[in-house]
N, C-alpha and C positions, 0 to 999 in steps of 0.2 A: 256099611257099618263095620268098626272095629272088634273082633274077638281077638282076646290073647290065647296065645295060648298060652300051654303048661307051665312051660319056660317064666315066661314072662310072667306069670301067676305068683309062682314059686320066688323070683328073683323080687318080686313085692313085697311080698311077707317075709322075708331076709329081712328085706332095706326097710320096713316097717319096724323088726326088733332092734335094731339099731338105734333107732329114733328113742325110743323110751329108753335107752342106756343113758349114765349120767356121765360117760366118758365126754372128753372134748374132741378124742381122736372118731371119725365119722369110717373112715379105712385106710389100712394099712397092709405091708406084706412085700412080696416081689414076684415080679412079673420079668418077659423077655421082652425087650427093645420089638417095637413094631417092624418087624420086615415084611411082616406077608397080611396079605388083607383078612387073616379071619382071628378070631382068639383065640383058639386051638387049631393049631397045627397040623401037619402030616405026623408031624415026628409025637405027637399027643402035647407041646409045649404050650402052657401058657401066657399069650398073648397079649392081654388086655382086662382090667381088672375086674373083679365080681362086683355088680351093679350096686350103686347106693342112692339114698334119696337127700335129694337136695329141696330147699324152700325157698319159695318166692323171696326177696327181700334179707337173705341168709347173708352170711358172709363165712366164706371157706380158705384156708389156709394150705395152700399145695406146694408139697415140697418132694423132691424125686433126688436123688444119686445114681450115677450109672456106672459101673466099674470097666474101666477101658482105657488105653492112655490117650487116646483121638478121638474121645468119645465126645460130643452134645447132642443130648435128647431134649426134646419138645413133646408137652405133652396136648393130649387132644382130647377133649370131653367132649362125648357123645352122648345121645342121647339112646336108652337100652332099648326102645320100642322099635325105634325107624332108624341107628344108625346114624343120626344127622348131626352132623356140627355143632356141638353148640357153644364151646368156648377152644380159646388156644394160649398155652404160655408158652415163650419159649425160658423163662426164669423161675425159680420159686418165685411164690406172690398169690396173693389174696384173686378168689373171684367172687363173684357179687350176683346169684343167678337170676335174671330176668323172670325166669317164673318155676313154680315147684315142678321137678319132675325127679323120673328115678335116669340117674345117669353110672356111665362108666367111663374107665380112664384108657387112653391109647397112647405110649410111649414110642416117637418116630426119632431114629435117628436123623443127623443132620448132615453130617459129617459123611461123603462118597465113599462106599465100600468100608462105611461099619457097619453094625447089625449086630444083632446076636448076643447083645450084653443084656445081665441081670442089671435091673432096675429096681433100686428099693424105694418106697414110697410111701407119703403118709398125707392124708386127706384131715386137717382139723378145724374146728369150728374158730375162729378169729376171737383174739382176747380184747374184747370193747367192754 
């Protein structure tokens, strides 16, 4: 059986206040290009973005900038429970989620021996 913890309690009830916002923007802000495998760092850097909730049958509008002159990032949505895969762009562009859950964003260079760039970012509901 699954217990969350606090964490993931917490990071619910965020991504639930957001839901009832009448904004289009679902999250936004900036984050550090994915180098290291956790979203806080050694150095205290933020890694990977604070969790939101997405809906089955939704349609999400992802758009990322990364300030570098060699710079291509890719982003990777995960899933905030377990960490797993669950979509990849490597362009701005629409995703379309298989089923409701609470997700976060991972921005991975592409590009050999970048890293380290601010990544601004904006997560919006698609204009249909």
């Amino acid at each position: 059986m699954y217990l969350p913890n606090a964490q993931n309690v917490l990071a619910a009830g965020l991504a639930l206040t957001s839901v009832f916002s009448n904004s289009d923007t679902i999250s936004s802000g900036s984050v550090m290009d994915y180098a290291v495998e956790k979203c806080i760092d050694a150095d205290k850097n933020v890694r990977c973005t604070k969790p939101f909730l997405v809906t089955k049958g939704g349609c999400y509008n992802i758009q990322w900038s990364t300030d570098g002159a060699l710079s291509h990032t890719t982003v990777e949505v995960r899933d905030s429970g377990s960490g797993e895969l669950v979509f990849y762009r490597d362009t701005n562009g629409e995703w379309k989620p298989e089923k409701g859950e609470l997700v976060y964003l991972d921005f991975k260079p592409k590009v050999w021996k970048t890293g380290n760039e601010t990544v601004e970012y904006k997560v919006e509901t698609c204009d249909n």
